[in-house]
N, C-alpha and C positions, 0 to 999 in steps of 0.2 A: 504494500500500500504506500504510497506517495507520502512523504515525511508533510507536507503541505498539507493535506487533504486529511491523515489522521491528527496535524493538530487544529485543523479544525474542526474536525467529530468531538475531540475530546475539549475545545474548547467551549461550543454548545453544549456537550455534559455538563460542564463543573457550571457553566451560565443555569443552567436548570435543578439542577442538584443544589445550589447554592440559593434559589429563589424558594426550594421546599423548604433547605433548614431556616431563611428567612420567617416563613411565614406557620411553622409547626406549631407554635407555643402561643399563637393569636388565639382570642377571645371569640367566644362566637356572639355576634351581634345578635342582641334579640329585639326585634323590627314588628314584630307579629305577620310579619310576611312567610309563612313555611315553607316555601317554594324554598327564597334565599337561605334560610337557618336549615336546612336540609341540604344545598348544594355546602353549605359552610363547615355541615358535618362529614358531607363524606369526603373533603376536600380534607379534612384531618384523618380521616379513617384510612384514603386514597393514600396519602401523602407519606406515611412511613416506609409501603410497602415498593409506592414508586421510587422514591429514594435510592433502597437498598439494589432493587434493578438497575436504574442508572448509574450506580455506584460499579457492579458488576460487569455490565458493559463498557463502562470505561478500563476497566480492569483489562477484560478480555480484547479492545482496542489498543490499550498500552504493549500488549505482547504482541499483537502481530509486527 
């Protein structure tokens, strides 16, 4: 893989990786809107497991 092109895969990694550990430890807004307090919760529920994935494939991006 082109030294160029994988530091750009892993540079959008650590951009997105670094946006979930930004926003893991937010409060959930209570609005009375449930739509939004429902996307807010799974977006903490989503967010550890997305993390540890894109963590992984940066991983396996670093080795090749």
């Amino acid at each position: 893989m082109s030294d160029n092109i994988k530091e750009k895969i892993i540079a959008e990694l650590d951009r997105r990786i670094n946006n979930i550990r930004e926003h893991q430890y937010d409060q959930i807004e209570v609005s009375g809107d449930q739509f939004s307090e429902l996307n807010q919760a799974l977006k903490k529920v989503i967010g550890m497991p997305l993390k540890k994935e894109l963590e992984s494939i940066r991983e396996f991006i670093n080795k090749i």
